[in-house]
DSSP file (Angstrom, degrees, kcal/mol; ACC not computed):
  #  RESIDUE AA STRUCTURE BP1 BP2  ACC     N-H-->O    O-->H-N    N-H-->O    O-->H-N    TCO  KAPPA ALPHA  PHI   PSI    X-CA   Y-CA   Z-CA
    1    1 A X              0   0    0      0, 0.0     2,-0.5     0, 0.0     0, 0.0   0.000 360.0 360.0 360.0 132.6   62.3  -97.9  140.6
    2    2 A X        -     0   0    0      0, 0.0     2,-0.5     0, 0.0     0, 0.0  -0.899 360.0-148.1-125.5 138.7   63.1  -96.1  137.5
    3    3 A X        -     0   0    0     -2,-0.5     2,-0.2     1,-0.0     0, 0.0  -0.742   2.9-141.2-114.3 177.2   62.0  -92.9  136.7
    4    4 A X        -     0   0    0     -2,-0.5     2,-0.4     0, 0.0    -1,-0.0  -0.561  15.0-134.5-106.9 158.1   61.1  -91.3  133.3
    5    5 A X        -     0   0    0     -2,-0.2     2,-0.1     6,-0.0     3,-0.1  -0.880  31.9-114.0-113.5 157.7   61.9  -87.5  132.4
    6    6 A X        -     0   0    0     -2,-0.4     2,-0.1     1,-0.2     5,-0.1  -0.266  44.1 -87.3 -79.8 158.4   58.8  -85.6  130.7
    7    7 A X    >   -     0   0    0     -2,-0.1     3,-1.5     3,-0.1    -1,-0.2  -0.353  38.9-108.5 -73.8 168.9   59.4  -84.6  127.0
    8    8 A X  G >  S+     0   0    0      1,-0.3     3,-0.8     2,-0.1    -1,-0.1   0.748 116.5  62.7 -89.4 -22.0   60.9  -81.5  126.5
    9    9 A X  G 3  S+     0   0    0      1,-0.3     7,-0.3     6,-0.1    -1,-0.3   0.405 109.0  44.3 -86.6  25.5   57.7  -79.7  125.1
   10   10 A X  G <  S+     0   0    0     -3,-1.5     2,-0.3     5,-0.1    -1,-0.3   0.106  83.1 121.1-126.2  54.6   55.9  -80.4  128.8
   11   11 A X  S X  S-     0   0    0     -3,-0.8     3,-1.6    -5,-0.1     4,-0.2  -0.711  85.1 -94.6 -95.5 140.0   59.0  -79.3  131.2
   12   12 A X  T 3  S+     0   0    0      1,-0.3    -1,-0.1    -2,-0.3    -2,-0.1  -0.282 114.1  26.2 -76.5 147.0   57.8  -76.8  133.1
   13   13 A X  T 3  S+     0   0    0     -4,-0.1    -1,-0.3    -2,-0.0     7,-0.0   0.295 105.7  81.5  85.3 -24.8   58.8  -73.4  131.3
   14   14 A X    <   +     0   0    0     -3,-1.6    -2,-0.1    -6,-0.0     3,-0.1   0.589  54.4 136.5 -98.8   6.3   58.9  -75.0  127.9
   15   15 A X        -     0   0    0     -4,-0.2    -5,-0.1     4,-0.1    -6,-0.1   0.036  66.3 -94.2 -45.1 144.5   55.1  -75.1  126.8
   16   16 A X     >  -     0   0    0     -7,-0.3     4,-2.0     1,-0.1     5,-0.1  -0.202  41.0-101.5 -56.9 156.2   54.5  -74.0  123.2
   17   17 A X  T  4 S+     0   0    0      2,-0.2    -1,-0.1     1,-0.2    -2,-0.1   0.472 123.4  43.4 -80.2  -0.3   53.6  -70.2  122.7
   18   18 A X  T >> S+     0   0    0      3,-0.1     4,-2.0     2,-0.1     3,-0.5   0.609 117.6  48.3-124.5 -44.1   49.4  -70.8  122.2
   19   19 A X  H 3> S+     0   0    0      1,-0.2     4,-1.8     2,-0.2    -2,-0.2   0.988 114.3  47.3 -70.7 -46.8   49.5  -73.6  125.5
   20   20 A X  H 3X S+     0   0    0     -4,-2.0     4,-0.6     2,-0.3    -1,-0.2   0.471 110.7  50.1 -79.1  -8.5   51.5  -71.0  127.6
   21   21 A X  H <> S+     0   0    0     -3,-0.5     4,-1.7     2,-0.2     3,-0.3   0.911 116.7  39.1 -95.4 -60.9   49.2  -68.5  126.6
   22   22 A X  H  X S+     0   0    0     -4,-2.0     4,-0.8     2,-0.3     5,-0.3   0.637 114.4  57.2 -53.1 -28.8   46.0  -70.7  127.7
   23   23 A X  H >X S+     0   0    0     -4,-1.8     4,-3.1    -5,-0.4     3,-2.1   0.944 101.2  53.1 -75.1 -72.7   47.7  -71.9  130.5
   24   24 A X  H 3X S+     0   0    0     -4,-0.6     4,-0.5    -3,-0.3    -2,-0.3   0.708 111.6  41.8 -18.5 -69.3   48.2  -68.7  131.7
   25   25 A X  H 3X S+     0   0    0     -4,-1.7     4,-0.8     2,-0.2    -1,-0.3   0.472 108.8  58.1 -62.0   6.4   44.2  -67.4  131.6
   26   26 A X  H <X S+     0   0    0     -3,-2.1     4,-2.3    -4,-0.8     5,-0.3   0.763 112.6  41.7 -64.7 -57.4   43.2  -70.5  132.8
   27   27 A X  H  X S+     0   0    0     -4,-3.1     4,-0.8    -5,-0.3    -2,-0.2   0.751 120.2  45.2 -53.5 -18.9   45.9  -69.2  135.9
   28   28 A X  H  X S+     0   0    0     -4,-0.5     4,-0.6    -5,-0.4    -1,-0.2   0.793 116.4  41.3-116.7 -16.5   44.5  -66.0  135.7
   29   29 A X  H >X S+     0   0    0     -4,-0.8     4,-2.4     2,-0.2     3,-1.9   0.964 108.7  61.6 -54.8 -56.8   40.6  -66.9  135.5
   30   30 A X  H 3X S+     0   0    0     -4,-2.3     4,-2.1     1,-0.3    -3,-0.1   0.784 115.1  32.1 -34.0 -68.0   41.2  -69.3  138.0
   31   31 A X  H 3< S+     0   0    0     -4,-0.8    -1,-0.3    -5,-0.3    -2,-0.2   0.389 103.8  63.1 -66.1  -4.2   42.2  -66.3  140.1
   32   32 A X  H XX S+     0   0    0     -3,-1.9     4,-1.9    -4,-0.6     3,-1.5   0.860 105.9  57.9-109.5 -71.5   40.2  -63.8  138.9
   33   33 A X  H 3X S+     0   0    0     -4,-2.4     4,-2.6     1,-0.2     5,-0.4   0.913 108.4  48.7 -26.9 -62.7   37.1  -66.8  140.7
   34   34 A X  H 3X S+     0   0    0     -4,-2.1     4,-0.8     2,-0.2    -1,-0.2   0.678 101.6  53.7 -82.6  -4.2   38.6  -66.7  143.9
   35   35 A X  H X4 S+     0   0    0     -3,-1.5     3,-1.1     2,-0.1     4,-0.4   0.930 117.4  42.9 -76.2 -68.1   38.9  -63.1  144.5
   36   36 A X  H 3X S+     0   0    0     -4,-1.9     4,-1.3     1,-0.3     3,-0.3   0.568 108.8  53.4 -72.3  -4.5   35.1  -62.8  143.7
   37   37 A X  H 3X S+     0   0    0     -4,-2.6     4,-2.7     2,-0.2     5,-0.4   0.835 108.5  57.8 -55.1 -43.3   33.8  -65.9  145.7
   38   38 A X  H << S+     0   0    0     -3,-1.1    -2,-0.2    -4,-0.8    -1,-0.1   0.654 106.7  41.8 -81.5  18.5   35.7  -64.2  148.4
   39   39 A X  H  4>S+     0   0    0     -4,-0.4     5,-3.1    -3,-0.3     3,-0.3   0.764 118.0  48.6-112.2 -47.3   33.7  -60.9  148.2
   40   40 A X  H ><5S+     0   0    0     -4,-1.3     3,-1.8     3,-0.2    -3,-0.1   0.972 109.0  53.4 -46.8 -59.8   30.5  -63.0  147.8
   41   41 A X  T 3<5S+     0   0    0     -4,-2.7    51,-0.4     1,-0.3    -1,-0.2   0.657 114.4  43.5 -43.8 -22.0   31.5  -65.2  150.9
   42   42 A X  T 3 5S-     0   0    0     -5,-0.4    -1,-0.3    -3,-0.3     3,-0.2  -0.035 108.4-122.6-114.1  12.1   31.9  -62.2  152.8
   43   43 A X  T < 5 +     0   0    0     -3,-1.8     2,-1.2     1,-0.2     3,-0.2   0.787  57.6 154.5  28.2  43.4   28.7  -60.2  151.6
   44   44 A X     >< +     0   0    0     -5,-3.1     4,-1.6     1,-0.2    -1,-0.2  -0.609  18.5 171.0 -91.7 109.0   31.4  -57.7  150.6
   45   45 A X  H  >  +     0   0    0     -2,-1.2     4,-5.7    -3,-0.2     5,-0.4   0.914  67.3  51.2 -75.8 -60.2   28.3  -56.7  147.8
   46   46 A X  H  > S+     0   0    0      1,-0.2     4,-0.7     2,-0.2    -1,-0.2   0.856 114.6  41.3 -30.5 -49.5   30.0  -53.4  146.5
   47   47 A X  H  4 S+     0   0    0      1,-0.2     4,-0.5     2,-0.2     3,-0.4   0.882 112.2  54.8 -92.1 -16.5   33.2  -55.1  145.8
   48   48 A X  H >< S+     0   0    0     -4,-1.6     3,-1.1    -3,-0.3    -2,-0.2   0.846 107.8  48.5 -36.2 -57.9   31.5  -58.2  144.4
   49   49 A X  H >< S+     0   0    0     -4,-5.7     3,-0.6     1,-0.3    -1,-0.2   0.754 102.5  67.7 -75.5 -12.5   29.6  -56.0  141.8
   50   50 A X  T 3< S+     0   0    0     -4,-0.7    -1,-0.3    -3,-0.4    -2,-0.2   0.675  88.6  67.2 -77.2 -33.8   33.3  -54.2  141.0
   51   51 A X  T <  S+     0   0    0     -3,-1.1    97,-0.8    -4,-0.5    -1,-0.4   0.006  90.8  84.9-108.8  22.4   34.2  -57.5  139.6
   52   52 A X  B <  S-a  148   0A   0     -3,-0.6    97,-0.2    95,-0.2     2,-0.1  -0.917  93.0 -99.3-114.3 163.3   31.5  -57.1  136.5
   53   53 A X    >   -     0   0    0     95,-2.7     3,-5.4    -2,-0.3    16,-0.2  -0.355  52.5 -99.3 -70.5 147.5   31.9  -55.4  133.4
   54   54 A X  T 3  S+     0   0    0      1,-0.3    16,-0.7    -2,-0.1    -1,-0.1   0.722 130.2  39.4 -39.7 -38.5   29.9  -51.5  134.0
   55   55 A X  T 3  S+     0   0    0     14,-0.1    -1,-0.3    15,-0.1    -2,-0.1  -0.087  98.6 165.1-132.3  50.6   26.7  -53.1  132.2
   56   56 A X    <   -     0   0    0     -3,-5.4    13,-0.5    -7,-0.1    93,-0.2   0.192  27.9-140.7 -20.1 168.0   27.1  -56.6  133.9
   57   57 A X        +     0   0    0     11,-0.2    94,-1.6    91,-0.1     2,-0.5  -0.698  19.0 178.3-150.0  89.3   24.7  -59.1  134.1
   58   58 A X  E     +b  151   0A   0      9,-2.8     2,-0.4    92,-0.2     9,-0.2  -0.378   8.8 162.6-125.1  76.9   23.9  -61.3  136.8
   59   59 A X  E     +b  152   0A   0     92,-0.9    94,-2.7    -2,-0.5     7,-0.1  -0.609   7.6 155.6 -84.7 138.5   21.4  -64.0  137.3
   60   60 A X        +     0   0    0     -2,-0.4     2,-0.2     1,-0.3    -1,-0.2   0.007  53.6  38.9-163.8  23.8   21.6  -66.3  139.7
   61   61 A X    >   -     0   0    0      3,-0.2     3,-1.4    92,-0.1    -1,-0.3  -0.830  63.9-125.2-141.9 147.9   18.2  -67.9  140.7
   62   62 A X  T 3  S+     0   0    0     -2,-0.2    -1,-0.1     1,-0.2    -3,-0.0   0.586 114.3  56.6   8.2 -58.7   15.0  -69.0  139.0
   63   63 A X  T 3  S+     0   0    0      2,-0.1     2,-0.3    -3,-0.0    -1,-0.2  -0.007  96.7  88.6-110.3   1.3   13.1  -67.0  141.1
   64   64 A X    <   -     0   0    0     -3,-1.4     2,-0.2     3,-0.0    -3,-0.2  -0.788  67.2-133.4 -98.5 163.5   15.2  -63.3  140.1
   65   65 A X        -     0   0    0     -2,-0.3    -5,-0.2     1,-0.1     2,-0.2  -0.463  49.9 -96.6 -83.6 146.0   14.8  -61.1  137.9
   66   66 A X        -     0   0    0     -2,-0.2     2,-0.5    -7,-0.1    -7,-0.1  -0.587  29.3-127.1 -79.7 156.1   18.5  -60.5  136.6
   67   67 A X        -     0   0    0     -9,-0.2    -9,-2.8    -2,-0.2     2,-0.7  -0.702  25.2-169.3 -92.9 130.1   20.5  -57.7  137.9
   68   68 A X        +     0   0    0     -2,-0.5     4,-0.5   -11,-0.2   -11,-0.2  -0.902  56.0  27.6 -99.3 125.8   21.8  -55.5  135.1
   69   69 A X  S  > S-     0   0    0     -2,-0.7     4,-1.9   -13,-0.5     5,-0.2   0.080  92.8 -90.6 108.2 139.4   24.5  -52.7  136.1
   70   70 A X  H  > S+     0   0    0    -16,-0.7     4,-2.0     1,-0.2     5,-0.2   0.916 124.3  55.8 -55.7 -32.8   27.1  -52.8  139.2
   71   71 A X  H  > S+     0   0    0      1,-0.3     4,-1.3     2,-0.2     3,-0.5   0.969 109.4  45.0 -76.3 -32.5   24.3  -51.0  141.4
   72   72 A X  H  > S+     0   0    0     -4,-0.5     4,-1.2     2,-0.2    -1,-0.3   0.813 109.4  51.1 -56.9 -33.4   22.0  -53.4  140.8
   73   73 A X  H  X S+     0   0    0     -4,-1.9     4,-1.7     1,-0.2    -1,-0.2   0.634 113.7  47.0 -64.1 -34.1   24.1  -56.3  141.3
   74   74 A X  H  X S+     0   0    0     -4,-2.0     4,-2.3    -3,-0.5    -1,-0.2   0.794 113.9  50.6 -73.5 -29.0   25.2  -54.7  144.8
   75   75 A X  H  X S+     0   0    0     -4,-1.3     4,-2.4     1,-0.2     5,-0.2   0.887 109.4  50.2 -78.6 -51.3   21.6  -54.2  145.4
   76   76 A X  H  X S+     0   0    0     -4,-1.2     4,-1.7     2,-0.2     5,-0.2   0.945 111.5  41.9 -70.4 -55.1   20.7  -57.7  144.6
   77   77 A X  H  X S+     0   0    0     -4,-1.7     4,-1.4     2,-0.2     5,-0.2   0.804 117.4  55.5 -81.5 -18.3   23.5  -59.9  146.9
   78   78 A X  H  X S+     0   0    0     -4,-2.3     4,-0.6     1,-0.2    -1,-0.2   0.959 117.8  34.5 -58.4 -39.7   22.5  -57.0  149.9
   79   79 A X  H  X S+     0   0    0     -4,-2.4     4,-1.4     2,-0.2     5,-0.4   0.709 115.7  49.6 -86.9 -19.5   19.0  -58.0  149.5
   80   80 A X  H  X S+     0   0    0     -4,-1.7     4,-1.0     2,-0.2    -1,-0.2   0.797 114.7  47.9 -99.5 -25.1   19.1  -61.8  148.7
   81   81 A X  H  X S+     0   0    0     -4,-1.4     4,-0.6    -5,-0.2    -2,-0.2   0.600 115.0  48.8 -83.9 -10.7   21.4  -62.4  151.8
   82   82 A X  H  X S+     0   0    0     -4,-0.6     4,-0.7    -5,-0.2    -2,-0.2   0.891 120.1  33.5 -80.9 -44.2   18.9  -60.1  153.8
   83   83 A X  H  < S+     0   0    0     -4,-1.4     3,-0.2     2,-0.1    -3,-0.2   0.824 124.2  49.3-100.1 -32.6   15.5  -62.0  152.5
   84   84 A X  H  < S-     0   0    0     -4,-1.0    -3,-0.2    -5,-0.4    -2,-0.1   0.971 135.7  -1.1 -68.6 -49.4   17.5  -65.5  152.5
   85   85 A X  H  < S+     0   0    0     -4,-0.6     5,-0.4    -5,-0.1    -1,-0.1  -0.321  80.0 134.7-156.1  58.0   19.3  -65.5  156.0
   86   86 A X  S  < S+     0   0    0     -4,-0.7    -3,-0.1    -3,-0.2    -1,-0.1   0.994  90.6  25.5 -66.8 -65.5   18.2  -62.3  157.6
   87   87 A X  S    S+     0   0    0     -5,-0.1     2,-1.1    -4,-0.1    -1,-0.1   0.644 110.5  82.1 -78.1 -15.8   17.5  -64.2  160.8
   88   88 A X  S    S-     0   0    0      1,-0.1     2,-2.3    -4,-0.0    -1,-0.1  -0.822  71.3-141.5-113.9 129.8   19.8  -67.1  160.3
   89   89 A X        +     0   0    0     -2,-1.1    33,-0.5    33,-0.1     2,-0.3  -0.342  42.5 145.5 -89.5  75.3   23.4  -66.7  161.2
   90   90 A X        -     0   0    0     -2,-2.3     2,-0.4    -5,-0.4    31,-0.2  -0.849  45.2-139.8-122.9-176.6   25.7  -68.8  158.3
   91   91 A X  E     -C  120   0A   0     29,-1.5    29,-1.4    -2,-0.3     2,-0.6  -0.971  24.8-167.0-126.7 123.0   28.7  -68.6  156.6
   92   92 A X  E     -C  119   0A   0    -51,-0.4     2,-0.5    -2,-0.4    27,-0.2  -0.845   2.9-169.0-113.7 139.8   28.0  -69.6  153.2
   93   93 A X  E     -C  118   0A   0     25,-4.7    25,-2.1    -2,-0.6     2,-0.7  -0.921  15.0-136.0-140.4 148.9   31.3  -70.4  150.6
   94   94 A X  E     -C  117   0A   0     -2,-0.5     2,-0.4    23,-0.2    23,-0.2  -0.752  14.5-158.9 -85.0 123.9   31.1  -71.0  146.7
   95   95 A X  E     +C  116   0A   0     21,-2.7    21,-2.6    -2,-0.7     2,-0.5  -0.928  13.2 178.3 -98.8 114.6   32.8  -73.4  145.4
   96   96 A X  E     +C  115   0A   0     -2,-0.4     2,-0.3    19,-0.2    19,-0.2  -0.665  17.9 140.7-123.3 138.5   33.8  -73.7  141.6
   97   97 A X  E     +C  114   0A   0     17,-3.0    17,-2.0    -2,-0.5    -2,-0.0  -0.980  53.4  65.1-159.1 165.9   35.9  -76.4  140.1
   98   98 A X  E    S-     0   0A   0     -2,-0.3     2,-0.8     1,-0.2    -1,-0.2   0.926  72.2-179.4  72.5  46.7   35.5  -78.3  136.5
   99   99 A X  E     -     0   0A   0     -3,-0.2     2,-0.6    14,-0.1    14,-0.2  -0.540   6.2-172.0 -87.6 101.7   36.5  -74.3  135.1
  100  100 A X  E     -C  112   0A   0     12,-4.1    12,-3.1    -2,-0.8     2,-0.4  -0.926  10.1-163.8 -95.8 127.7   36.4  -75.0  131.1
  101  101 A X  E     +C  111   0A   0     -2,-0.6     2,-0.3    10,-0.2    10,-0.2  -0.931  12.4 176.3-101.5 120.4   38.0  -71.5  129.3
  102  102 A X  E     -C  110   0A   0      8,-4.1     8,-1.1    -2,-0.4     2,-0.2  -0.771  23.2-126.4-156.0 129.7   37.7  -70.5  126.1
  103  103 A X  E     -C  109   0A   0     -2,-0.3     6,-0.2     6,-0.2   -81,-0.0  -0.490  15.1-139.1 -72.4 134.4   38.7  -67.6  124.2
  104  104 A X    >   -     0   0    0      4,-0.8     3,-0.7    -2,-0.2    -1,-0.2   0.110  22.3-122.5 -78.1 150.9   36.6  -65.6  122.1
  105  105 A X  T 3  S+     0   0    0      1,-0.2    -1,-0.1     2,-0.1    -2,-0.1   0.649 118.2  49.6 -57.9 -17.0   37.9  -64.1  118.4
  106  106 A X  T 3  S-     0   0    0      0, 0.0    -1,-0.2     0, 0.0     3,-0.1   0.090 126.2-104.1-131.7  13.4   37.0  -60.6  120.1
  107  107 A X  S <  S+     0   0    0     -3,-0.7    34,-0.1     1,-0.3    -2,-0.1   0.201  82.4 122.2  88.5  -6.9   38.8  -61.2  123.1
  108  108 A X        -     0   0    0     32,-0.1    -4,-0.8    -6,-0.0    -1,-0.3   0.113  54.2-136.5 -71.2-179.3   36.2  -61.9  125.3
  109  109 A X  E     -CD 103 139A   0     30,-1.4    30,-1.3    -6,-0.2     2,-0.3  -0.827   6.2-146.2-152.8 131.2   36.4  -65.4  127.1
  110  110 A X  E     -CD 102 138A   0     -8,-1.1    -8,-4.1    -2,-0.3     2,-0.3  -0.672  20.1-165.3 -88.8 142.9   33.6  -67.8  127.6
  111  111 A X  E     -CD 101 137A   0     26,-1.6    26,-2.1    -2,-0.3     2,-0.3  -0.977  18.0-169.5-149.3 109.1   33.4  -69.9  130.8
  112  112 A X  E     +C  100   0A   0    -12,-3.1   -12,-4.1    -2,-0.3     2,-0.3  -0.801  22.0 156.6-123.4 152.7   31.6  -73.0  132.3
  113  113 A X  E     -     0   0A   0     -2,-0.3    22,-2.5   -14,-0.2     2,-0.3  -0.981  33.8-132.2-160.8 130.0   31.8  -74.1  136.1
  114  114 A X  E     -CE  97 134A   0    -17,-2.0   -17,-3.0    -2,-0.3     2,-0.3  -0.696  24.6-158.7 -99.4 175.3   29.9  -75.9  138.3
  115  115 A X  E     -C   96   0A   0     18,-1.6     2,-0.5    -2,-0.3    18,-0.5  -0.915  12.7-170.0-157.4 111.2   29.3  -74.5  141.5
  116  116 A X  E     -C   95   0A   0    -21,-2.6   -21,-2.7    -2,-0.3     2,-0.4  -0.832  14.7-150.7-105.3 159.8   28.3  -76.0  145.0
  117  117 A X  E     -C   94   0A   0     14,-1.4    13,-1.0    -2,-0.5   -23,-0.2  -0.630   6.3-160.6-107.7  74.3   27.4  -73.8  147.6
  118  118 A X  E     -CF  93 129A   0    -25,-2.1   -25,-4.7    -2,-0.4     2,-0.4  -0.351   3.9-165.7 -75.8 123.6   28.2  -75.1  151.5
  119  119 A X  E     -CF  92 128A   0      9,-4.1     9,-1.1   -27,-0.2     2,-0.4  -0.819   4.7-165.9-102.0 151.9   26.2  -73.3  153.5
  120  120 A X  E     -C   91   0A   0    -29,-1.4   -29,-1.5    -2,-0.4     2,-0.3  -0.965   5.0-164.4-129.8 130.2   27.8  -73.9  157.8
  121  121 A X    >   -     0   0    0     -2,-0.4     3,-0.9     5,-0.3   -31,-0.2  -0.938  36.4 -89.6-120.0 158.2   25.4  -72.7  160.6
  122  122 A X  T 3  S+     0   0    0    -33,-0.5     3,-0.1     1,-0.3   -33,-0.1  -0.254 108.5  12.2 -94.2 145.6   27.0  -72.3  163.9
  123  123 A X  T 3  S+     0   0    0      1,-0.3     2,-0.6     2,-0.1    -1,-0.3   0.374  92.9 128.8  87.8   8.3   27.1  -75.3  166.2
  124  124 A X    <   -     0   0    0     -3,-0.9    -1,-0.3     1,-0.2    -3,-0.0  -0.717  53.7-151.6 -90.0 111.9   26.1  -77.5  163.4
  125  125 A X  S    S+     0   0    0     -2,-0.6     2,-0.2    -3,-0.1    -1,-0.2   0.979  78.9  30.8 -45.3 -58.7   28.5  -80.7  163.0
  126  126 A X  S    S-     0   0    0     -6,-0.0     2,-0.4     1,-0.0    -5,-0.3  -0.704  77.9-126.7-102.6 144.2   27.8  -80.9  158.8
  127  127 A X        -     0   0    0     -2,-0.2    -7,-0.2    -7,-0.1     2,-0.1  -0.741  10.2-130.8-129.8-153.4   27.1  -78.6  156.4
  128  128 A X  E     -F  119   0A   0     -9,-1.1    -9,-4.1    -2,-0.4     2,-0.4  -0.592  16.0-150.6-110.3 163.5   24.5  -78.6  154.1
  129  129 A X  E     -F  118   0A   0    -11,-0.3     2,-0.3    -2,-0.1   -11,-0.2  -0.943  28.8-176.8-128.9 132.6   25.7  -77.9  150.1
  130  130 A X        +     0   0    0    -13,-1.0     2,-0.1    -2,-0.4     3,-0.1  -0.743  53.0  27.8 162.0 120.8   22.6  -76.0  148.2
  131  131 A X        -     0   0    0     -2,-0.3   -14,-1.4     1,-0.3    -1,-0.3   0.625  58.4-163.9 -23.2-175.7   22.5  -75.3  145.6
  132  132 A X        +     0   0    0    -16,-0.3    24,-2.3    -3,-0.2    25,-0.4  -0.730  36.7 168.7 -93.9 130.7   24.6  -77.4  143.0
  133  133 A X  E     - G   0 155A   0    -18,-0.5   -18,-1.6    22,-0.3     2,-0.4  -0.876  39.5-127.3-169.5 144.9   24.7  -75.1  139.8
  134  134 A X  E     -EG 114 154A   0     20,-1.2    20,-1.1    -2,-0.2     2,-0.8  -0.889  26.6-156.0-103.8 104.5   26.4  -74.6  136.3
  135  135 A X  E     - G   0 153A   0    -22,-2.5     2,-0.6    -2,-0.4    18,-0.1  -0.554  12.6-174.0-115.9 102.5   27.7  -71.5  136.2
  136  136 A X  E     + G   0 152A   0     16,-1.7    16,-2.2    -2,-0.8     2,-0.3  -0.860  19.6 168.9-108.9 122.2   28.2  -69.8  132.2
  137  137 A X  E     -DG 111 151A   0    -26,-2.1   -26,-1.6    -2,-0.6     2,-0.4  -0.857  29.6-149.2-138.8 160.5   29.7  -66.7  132.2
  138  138 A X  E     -DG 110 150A   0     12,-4.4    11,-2.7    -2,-0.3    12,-0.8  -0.927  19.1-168.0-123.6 120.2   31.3  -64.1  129.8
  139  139 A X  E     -DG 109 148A   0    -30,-1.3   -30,-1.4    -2,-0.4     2,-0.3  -0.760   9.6-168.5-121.2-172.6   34.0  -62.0  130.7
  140  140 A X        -     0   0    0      7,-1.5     2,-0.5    -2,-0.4   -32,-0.1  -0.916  27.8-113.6-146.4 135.5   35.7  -58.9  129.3
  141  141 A X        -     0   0    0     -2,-0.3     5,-0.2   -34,-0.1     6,-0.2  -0.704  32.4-170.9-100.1 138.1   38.9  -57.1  130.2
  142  142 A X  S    S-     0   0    0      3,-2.7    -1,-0.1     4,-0.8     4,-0.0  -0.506  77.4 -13.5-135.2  77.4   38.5  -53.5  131.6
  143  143 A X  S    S-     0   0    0     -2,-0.1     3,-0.1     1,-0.0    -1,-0.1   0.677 137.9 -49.3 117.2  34.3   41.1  -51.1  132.1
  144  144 A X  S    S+     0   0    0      1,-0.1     2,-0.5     0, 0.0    -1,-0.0  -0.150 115.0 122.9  65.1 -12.9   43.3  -54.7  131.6
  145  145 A X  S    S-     0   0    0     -4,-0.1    -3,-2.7  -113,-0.0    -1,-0.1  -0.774  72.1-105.6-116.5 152.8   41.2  -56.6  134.0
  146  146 A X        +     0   0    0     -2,-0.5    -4,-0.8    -5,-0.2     2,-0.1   0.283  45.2 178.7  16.1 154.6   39.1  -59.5  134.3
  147  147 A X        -     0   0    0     -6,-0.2    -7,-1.5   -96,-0.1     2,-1.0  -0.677  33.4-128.1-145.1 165.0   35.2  -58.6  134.4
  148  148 A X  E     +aG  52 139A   0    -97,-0.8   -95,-2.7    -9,-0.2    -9,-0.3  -0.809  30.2 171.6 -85.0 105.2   32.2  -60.4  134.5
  149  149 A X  E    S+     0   0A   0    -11,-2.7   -10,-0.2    -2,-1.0     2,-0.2   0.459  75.4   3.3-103.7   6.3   29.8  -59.1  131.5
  150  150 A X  E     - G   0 138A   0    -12,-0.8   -12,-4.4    -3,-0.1    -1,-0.4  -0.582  66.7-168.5-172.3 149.3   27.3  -61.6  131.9
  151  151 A X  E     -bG  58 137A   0    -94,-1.6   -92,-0.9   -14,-0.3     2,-0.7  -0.994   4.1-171.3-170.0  96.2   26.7  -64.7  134.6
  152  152 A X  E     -bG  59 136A   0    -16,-2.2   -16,-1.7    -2,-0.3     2,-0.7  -0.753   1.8-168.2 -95.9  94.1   24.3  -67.2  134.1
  153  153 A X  E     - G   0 135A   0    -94,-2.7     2,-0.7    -2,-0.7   -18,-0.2  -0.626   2.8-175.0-102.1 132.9   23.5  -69.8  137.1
  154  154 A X  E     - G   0 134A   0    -20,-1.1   -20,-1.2    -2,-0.7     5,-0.1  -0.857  18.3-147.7-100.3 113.9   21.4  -72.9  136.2
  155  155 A X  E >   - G   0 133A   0     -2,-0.7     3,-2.4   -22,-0.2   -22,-0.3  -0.523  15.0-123.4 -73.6 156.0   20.8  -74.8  139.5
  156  156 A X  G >> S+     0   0    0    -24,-2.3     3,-3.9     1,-0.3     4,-0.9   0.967 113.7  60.5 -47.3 -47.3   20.5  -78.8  139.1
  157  157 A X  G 34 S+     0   0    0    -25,-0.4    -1,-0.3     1,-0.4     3,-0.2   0.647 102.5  56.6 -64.9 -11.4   17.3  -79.2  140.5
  158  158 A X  G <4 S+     0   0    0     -3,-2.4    -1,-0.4     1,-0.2    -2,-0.2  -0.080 102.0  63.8-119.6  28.8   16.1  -76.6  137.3
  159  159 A X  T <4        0   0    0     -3,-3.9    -1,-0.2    -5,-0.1    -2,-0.2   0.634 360.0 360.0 -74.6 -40.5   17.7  -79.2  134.9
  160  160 A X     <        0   0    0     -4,-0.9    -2,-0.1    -3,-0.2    -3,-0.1   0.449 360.0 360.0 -66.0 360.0   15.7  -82.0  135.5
C-alpha cells in the first residue's frame, strides 16, 4: 500500500490567505447555524430572535406574514409552535446541510441551505421529516457577530 503526501498548498495550516479566510466563515457560519437551530429546537424564541440583525427579517411559511424586528420574530416562533403543536407533544430538530457562503463587497454574506425538519412524537418508532426547504439568508455582523438580516424559507412542495 503506498501512500501519497498532499501538496504543500492543502496541508493543513498552509491554505492560501483568501481560502483560509473562506474556510474560516464557512467554520464560523457553520457555527453560527447550530447555535440558532438549537434555540429554535428548544422553542428558546427570545434567544432565537437575538440571533437576527435589530431589523431582521424572517419568513418561514407560505402561509405568514414575515416577521420584521427581534420582537416580532420572538412573537412569531411562540405563536407558530403554540397554533402548530399546542396539543401535540414533539421535539422537532432543523437540519441544514449543502451550506453554500458567499461574501458580499459590503461585508455582508449571502447564504443558501436546504433544510429538513424531523419532527419525533413520543412513542413513535420513525419520524416524520416536514418540511424539506431552501433556506436564503443574509447576514450581517453586529457588535462583531454573526446576524441574521433577512431569512427566506421556500418549502419544496411551493416549488413545484
Amino acid at each position: 500500500m503506498t501512500t501519497t503526501t498532499p501538496p504543500d498548498d492543502v496541508r493543513a495550516g498552509s491554505l492560501p490567505g483568501d481560502a483560509a479566510r473562506s474556510a474560516a466563515l464557512y467554520t464560523e457560519v457553520q457555527a453560527f447555524y447550530a447555535r440558532q437551530a438549537h434555540h429554535l429546537d428548544a422553542v428558546r424564541a427570545e434567544e432565537f430572535a437575538a440571533t437576527f440583525a435589530a431589523e431582521g427579517v424572517f419568513a418561514h411559511s407560505p402561509d405568514t406574514p414575515a416577521a420584521r424586528g427581534r420582537a416580532a420574530i420572538a412573537e412569531e416562533v411562540r405563536g407558530f409552535n403554540a397554533r402548530r403543536f399546542a396539543d401535540d407533544p414533539v421535539q422537532r430538530r432543523h437540519w441544514f446541510s449543502m451550506l453554500d457562503v458567499r461574501p458580499g463587497e459590503d461585508g455582508a454574506v449571502e447564504t443558501e441551505f436546504y433544510a429538513l425538519v424531523v419532527v419525533t412524537r413520543p412513542g413513535a418508532a420513525l419520524p416524520v421529516i416536514g418540511p424539506s426547504c431552501v433556506v436564503r439568508d443574509v447576514l450581517v455582523r453586529e457588535g462583531g457577530e454573526l446576524r441574521t438580516l433577512s431569512r427566506q424559507v421556500t418549502q419544496d412542495r411551493t416549488l413545484l
